[in-house]
PDB file with one MODEL, atoms N, CA, C and O in Angstrom:
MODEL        1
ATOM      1  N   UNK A   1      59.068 151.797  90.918  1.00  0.00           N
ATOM      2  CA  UNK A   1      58.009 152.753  91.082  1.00  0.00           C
ATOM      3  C   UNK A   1      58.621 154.147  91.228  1.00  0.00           C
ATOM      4  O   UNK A   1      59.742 154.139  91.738  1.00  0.00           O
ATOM      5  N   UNK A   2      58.096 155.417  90.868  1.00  0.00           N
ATOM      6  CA  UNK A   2      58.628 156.215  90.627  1.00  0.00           C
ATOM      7  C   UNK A   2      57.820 157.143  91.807  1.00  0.00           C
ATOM      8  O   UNK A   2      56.594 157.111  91.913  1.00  0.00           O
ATOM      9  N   UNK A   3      58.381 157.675  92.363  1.00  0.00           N
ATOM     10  CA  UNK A   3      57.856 158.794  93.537  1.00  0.00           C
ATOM     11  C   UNK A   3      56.878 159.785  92.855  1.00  0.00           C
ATOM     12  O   UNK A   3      56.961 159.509  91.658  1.00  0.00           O
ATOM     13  N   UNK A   4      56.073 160.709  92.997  1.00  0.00           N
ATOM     14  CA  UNK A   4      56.070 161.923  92.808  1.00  0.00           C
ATOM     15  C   UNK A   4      56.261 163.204  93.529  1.00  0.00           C
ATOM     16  O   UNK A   4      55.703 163.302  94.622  1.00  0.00           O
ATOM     17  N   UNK A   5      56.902 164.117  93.127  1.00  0.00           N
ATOM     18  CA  UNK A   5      56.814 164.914  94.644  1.00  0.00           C
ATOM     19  C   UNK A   5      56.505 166.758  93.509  1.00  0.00           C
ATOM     20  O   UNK A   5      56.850 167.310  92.464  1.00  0.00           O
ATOM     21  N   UNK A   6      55.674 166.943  94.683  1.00  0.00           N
ATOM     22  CA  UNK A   6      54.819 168.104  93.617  1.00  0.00           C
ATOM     23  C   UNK A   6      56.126 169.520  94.775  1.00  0.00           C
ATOM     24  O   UNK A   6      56.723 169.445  95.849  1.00  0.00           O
ATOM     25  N   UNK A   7      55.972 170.550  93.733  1.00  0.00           N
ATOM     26  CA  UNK A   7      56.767 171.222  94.429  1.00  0.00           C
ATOM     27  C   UNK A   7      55.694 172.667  95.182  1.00  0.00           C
ATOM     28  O   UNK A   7      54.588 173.020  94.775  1.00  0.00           O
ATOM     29  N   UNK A   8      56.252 173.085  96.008  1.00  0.00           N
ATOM     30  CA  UNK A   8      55.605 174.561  96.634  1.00  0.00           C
ATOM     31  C   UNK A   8      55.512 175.639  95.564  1.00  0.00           C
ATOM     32  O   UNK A   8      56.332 175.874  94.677  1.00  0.00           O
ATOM     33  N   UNK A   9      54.377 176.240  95.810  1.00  0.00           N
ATOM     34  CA  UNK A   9      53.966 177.709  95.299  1.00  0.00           C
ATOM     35  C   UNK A   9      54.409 178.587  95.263  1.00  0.00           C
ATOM     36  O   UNK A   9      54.478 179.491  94.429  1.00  0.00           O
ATOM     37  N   UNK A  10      54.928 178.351  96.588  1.00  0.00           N
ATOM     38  CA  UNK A  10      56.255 179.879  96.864  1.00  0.00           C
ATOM     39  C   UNK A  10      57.078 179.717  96.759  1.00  0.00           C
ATOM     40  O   UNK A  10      57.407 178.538  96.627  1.00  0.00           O
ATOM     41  N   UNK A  11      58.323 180.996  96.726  1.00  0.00           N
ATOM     42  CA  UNK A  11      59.729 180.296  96.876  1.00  0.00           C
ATOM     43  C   UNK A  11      59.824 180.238  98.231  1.00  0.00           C
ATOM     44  O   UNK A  11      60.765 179.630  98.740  1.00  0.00           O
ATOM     45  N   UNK A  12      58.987 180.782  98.905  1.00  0.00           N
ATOM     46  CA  UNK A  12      59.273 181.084 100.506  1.00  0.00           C
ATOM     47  C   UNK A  12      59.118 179.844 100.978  1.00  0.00           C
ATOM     48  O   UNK A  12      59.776 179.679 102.006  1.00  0.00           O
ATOM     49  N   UNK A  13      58.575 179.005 100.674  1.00  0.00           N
ATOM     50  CA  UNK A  13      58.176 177.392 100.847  1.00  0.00           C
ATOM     51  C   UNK A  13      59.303 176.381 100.554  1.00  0.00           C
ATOM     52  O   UNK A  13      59.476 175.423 101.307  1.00  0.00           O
ATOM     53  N   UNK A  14      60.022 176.571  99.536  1.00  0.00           N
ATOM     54  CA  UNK A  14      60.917 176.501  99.167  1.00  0.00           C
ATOM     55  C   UNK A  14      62.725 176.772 100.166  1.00  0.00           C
ATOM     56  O   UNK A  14      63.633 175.970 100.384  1.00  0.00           O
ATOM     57  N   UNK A  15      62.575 178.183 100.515  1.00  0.00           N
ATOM     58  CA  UNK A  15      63.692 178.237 101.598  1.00  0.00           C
ATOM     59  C   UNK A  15      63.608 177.648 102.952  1.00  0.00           C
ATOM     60  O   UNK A  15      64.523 177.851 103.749  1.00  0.00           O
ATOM     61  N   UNK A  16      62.099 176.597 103.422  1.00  0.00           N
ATOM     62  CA  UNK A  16      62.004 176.069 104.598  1.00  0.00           C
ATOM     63  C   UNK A  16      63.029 175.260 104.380  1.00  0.00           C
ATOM     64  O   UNK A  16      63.370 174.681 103.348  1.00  0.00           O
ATOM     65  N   UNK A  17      63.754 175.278 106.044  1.00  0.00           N
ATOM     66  CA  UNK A  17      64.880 174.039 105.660  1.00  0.00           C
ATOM     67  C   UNK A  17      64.286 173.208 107.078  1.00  0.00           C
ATOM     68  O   UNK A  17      65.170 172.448 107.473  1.00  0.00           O
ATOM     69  N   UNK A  18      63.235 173.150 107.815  1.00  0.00           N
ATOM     70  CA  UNK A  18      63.093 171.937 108.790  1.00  0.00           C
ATOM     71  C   UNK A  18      63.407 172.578 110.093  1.00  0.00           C
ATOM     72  O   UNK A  18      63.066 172.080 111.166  1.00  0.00           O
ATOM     73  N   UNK A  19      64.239 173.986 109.947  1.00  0.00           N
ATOM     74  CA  UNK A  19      64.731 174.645 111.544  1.00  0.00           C
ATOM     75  C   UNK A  19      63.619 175.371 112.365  1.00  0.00           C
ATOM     76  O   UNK A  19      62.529 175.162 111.833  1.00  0.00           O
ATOM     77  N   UNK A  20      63.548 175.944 113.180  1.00  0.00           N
ATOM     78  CA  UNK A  20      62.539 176.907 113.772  1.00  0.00           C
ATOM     79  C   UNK A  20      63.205 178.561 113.502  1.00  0.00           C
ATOM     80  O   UNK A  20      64.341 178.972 113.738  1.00  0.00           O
ATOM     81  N   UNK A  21      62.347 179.081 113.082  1.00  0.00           N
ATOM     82  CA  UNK A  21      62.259 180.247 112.616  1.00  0.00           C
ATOM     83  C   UNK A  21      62.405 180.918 114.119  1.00  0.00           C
ATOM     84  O   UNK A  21      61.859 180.535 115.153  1.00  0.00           O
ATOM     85  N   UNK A  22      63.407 182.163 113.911  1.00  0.00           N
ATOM     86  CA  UNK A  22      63.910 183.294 114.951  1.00  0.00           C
ATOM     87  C   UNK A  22      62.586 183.710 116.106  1.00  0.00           C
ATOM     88  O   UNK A  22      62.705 183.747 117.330  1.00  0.00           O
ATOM     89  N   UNK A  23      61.772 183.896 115.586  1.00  0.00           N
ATOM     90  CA  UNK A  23      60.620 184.010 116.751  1.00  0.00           C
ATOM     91  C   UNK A  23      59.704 182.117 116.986  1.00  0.00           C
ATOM     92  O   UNK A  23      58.894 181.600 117.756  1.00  0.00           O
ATOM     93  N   UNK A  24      60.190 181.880 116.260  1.00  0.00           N
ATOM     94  CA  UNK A  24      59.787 180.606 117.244  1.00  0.00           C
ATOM     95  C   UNK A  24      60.423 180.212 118.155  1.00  0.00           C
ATOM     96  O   UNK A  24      59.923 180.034 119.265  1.00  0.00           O
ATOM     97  N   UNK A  25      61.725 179.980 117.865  1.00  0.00           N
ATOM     98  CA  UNK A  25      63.187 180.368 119.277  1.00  0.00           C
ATOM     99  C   UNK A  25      62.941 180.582 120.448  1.00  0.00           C
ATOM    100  O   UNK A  25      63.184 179.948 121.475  1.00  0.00           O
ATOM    101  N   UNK A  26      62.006 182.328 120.072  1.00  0.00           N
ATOM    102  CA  UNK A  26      62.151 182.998 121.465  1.00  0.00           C
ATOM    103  C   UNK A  26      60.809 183.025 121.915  1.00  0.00           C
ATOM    104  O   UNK A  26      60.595 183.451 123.050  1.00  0.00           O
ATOM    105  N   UNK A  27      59.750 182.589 121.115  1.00  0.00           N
ATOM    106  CA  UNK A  27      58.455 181.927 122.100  1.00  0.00           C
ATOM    107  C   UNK A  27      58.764 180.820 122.794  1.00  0.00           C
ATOM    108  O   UNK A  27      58.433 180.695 123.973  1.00  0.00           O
ATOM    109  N   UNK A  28      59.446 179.886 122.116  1.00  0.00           N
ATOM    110  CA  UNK A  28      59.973 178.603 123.140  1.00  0.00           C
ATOM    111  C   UNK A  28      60.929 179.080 124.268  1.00  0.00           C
ATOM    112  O   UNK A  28      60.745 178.646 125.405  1.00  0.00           O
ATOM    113  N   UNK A  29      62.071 180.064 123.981  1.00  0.00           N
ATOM    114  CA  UNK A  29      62.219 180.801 125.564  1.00  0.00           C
ATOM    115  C   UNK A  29      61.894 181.118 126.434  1.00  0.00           C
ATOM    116  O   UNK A  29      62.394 180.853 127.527  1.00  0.00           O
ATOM    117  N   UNK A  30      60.605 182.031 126.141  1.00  0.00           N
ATOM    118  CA  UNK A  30      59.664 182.509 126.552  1.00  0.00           C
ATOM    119  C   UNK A  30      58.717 181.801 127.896  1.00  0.00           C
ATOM    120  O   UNK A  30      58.131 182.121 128.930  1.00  0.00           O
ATOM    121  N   UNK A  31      59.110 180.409 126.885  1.00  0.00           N
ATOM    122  CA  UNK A  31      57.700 179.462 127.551  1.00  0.00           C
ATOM    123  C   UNK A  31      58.773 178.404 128.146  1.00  0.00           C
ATOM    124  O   UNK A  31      58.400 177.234 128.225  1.00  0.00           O
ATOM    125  N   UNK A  32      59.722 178.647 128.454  1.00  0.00           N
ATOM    126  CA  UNK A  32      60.801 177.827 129.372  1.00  0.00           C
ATOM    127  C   UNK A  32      61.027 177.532 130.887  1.00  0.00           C
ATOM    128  O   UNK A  32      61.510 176.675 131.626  1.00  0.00           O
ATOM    129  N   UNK A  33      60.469 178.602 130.914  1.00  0.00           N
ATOM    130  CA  UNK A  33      60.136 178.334 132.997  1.00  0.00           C
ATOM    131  C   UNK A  33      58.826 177.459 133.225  1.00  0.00           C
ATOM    132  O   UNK A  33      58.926 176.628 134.128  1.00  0.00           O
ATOM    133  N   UNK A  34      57.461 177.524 132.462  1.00  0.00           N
ATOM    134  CA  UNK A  34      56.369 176.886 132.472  1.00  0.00           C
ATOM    135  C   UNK A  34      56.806 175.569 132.296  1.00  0.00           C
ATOM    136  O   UNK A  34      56.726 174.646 133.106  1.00  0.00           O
ATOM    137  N   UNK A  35      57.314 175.560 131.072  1.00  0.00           N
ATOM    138  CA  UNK A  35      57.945 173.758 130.125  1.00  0.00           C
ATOM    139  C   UNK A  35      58.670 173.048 131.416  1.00  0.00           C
ATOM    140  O   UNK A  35      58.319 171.921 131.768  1.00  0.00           O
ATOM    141  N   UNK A  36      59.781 173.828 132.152  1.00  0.00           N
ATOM    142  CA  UNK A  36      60.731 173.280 133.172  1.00  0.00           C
ATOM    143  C   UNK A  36      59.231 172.882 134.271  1.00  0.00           C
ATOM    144  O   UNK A  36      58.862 171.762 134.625  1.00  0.00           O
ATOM    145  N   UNK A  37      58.764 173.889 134.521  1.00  0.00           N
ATOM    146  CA  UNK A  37      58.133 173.792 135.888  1.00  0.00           C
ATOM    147  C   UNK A  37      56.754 172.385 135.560  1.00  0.00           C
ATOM    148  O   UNK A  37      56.005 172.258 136.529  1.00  0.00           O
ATOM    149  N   UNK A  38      56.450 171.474 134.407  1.00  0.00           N
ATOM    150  CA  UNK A  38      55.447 171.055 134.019  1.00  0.00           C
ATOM    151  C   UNK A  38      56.220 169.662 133.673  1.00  0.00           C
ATOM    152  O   UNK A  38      55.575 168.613 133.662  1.00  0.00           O
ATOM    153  N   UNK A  39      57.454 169.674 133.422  1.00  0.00           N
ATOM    154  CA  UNK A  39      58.162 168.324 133.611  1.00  0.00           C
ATOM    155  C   UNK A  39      58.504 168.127 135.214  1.00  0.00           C
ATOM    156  O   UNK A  39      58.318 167.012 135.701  1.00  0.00           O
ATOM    157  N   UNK A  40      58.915 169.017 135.894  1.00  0.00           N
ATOM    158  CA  UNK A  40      59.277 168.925 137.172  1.00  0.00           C
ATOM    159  C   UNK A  40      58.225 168.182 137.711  1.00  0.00           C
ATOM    160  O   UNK A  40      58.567 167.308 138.507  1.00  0.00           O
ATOM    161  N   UNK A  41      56.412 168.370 137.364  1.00  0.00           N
ATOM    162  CA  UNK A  41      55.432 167.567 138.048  1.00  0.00           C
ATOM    163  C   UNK A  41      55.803 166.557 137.796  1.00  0.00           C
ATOM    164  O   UNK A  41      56.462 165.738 138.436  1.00  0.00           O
ATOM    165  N   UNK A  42      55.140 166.562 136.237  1.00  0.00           N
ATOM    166  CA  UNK A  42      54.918 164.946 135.480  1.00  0.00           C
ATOM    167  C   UNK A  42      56.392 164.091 136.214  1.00  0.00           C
ATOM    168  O   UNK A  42      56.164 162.921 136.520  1.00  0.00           O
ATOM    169  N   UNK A  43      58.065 164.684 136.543  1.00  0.00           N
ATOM    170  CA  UNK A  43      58.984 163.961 137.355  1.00  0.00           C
ATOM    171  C   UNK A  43      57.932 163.540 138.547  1.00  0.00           C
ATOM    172  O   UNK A  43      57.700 162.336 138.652  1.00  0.00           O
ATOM    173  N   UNK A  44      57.476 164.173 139.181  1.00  0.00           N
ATOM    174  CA  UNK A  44      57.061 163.615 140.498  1.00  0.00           C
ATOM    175  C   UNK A  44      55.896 162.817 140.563  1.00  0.00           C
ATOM    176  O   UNK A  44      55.745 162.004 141.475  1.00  0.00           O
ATOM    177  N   UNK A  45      54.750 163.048 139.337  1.00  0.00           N
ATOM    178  CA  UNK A  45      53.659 162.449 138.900  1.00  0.00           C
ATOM    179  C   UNK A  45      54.357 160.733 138.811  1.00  0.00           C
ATOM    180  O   UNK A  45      54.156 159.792 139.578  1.00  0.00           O
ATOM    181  N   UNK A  46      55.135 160.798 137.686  1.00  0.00           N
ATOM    182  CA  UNK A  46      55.357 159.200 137.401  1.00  0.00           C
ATOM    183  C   UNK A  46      56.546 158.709 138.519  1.00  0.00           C
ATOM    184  O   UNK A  46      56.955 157.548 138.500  1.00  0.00           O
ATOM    185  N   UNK A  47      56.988 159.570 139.358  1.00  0.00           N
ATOM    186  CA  UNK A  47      57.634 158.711 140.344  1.00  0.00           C
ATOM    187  C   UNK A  47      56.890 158.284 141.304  1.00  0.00           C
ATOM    188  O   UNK A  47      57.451 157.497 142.065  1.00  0.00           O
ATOM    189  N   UNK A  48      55.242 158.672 141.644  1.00  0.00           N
ATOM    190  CA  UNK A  48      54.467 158.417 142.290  1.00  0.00           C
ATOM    191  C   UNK A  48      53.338 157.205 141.913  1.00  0.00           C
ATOM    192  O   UNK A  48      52.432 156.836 142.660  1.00  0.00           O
ATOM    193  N   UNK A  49      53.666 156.627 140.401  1.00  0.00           N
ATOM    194  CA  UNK A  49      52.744 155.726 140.060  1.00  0.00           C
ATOM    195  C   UNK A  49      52.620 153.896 140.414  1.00  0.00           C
ATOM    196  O   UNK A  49      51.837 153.007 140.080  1.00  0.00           O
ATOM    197  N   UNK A  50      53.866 153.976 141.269  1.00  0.00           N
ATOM    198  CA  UNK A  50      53.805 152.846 141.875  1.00  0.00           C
ATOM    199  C   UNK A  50      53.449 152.509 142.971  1.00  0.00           C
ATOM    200  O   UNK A  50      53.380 151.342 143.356  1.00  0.00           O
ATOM    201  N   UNK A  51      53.171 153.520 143.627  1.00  0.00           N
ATOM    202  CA  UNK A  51      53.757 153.655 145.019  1.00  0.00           C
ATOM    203  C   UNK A  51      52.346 154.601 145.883  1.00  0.00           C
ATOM    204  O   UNK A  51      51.801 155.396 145.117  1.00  0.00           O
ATOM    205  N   UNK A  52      51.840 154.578 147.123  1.00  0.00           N
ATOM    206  CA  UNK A  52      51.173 155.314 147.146  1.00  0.00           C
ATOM    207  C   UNK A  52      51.743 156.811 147.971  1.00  0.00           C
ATOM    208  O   UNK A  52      52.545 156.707 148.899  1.00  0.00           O
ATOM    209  N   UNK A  53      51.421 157.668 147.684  1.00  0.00           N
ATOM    210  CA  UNK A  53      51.922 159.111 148.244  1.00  0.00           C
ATOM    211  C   UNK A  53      52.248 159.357 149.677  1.00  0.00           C
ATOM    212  O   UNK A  53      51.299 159.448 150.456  1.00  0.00           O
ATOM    213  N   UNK A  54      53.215 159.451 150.036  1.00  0.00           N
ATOM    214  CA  UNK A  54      53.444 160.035 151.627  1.00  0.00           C
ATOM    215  C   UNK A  54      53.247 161.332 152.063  1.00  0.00           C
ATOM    216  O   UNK A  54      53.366 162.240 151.239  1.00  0.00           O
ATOM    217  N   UNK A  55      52.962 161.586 153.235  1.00  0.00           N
ATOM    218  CA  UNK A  55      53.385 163.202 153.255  1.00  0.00           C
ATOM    219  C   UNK A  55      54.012 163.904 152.800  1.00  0.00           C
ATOM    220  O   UNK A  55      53.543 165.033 152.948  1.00  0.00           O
ATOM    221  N   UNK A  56      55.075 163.896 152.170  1.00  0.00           N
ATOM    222  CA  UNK A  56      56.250 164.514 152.203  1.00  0.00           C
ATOM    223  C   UNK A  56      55.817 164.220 150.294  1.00  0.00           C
ATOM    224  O   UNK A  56      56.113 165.219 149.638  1.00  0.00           O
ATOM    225  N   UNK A  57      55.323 163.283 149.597  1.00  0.00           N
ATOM    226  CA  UNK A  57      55.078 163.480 147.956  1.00  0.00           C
ATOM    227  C   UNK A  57      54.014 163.608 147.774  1.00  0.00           C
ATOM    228  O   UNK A  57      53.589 163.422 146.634  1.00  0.00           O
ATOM    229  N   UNK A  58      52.926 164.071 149.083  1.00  0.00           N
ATOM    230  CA  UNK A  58      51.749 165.024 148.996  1.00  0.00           C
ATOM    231  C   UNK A  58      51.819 166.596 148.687  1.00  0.00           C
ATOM    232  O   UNK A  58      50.964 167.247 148.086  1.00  0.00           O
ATOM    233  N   UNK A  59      53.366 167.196 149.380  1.00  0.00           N
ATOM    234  CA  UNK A  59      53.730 168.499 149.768  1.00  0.00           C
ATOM    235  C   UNK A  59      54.565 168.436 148.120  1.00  0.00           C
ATOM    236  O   UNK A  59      54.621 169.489 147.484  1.00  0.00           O
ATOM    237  N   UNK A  60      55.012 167.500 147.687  1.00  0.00           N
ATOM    238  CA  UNK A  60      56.255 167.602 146.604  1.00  0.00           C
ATOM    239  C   UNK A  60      55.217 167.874 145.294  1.00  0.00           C
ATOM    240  O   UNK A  60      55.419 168.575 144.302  1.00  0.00           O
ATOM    241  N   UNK A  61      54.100 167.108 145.633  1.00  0.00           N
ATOM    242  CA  UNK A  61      53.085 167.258 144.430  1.00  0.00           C
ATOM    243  C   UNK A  61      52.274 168.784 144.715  1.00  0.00           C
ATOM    244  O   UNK A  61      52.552 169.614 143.849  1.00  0.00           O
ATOM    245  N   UNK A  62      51.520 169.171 145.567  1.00  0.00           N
ATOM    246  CA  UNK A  62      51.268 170.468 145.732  1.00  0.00           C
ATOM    247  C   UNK A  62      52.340 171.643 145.462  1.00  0.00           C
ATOM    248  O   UNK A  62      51.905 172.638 144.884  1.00  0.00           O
ATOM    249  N   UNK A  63      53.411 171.625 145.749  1.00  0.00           N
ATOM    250  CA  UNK A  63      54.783 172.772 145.442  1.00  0.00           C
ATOM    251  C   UNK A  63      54.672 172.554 143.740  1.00  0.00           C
ATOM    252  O   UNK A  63      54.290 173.599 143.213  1.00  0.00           O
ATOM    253  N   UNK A  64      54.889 171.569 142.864  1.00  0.00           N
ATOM    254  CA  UNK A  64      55.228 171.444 141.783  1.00  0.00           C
ATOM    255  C   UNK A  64      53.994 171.656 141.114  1.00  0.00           C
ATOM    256  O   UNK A  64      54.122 171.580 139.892  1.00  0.00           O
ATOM    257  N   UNK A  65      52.818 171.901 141.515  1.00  0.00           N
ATOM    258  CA  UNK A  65      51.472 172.240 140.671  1.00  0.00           C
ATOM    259  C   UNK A  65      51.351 173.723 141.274  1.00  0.00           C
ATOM    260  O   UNK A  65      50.809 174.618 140.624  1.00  0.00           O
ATOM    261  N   UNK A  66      51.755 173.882 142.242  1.00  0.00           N
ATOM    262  CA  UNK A  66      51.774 175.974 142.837  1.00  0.00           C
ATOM    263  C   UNK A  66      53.199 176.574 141.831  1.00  0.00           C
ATOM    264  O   UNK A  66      53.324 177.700 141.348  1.00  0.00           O
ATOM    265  N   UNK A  67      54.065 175.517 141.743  1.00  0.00           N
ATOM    266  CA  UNK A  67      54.973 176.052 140.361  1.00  0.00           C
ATOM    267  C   UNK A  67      54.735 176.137 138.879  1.00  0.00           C
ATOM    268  O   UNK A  67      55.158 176.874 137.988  1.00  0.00           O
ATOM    269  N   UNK A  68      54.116 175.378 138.920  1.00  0.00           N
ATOM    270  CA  UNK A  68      53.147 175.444 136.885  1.00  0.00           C
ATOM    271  C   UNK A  68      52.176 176.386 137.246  1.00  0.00           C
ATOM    272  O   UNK A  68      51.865 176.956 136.200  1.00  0.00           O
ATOM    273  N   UNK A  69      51.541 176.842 138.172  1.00  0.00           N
ATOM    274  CA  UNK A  69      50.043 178.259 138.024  1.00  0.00           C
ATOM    275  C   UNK A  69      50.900 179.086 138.169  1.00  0.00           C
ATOM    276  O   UNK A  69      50.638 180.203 137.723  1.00  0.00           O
ATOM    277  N   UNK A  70      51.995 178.916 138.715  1.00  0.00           N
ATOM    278  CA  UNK A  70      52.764 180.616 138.947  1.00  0.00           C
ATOM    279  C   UNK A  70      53.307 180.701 137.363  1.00  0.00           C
ATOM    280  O   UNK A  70      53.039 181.634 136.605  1.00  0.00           O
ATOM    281  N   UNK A  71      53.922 179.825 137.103  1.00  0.00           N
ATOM    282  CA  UNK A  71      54.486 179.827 135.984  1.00  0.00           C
ATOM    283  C   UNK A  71      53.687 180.659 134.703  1.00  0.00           C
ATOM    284  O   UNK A  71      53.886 181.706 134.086  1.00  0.00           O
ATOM    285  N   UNK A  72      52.724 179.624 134.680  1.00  0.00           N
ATOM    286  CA  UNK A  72      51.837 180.074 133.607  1.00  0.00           C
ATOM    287  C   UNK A  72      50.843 181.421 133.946  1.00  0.00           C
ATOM    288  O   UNK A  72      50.035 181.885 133.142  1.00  0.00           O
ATOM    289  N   UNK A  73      51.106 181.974 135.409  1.00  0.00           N
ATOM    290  CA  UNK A  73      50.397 183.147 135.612  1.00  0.00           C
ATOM    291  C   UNK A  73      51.243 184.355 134.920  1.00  0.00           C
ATOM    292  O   UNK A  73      50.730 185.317 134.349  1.00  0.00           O
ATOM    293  N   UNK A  74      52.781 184.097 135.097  1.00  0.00           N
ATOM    294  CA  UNK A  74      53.806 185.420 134.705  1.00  0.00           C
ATOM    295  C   UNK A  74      53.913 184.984 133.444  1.00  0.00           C
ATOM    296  O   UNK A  74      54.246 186.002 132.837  1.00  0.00           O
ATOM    297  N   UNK A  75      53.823 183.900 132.478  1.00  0.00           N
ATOM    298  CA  UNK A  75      53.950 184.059 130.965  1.00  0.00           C
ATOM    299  C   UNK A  75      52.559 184.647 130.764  1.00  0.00           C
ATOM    300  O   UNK A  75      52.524 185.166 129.648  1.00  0.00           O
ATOM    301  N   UNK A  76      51.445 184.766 131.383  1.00  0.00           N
ATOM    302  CA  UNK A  76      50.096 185.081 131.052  1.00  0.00           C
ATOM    303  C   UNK A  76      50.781 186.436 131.232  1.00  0.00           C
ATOM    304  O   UNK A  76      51.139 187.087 130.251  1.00  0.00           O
ATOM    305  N   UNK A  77      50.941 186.813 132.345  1.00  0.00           N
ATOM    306  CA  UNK A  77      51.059 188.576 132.268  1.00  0.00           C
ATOM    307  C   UNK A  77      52.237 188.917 131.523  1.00  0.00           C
ATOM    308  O   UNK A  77      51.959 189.874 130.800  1.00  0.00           O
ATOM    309  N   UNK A  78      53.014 188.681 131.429  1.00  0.00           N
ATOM    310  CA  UNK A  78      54.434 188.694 129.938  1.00  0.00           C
ATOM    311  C   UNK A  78      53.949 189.122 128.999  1.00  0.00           C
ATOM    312  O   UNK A  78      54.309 190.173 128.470  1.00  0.00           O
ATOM    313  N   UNK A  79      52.660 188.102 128.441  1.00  0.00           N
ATOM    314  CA  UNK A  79      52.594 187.370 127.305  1.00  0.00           C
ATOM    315  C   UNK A  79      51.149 189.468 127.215  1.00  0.00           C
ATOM    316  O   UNK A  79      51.130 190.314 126.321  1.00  0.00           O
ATOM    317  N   UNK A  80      50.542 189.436 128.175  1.00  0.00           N
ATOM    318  CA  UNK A  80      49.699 190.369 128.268  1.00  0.00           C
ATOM    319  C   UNK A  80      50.698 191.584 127.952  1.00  0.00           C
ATOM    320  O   UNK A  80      50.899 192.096 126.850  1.00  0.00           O
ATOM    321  N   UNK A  81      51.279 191.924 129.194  1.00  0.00           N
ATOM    322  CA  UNK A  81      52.309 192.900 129.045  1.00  0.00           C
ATOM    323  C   UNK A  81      53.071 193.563 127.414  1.00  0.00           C
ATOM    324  O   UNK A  81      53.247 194.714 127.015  1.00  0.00           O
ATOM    325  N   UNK A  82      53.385 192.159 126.781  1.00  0.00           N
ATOM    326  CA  UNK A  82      54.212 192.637 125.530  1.00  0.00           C
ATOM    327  C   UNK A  82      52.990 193.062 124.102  1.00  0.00           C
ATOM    328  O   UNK A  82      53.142 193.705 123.063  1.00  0.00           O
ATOM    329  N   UNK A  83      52.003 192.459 124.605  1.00  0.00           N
ATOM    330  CA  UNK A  83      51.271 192.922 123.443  1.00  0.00           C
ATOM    331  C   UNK A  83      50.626 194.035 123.792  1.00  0.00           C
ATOM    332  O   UNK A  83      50.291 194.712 122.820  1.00  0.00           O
ATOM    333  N   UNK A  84      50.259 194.572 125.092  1.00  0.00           N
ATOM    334  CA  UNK A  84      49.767 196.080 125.296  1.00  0.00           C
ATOM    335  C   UNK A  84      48.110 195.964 126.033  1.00  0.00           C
ATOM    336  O   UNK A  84      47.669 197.044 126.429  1.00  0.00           O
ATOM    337  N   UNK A  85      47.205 194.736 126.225  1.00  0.00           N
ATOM    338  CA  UNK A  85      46.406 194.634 126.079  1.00  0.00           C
ATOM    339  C   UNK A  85      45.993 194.219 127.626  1.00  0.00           C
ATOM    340  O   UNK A  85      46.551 193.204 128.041  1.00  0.00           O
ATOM    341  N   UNK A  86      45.363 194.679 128.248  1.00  0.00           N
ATOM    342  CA  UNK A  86      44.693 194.144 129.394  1.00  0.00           C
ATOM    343  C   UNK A  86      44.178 192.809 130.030  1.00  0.00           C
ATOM    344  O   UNK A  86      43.159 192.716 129.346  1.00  0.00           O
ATOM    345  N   UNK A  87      44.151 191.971 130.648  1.00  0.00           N
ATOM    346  CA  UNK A  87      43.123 190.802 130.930  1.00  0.00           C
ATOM    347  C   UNK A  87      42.000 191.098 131.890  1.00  0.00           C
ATOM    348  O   UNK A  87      41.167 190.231 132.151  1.00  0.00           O
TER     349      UNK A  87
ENDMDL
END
């Protein structure tokens, strides 16, 4: 059986090689303290799914969800900041 494979329109379609493009890079930088601070839960989320919560992974779960709103509050104002625009 013979494949078909139709080719792109552009050549610009054409020079994709599968990598992330220079500003995709640095939006994923960007968004690196949120990403860290949102695995750090889900760490404490699924270490809590067996088990029921103590004091102490009541306080571990509240700190790590006051770290993802902060997080995502300073990429919100960053994210505000670099484009010029108010919220």
């Amino acid at each position: 059986m013979k494949s078909i494979i139709t080719l792109p329109a552009t050549s610009a379609e054409l020079a994709f090689d599968g990598e992330p493009s220079d500003a995709e890079l640095e939006a994923i930088e960007r968004e690196m303290p949120l990403i860290a601070a949102e695995v750090d839960l889900l760490d404490i989320e699924i270490a809590l799914l067996d088990r029921p919560a103590a004091k102490l992974d009541e306080r571990r779960i509240r700190r790590a969800r006051h770290r993802v709103v902060a997080a995502r509050r300073d990429l919100t104002n960053r994210t505000t900041a670099l484009s010029g625009g108010a919220a």
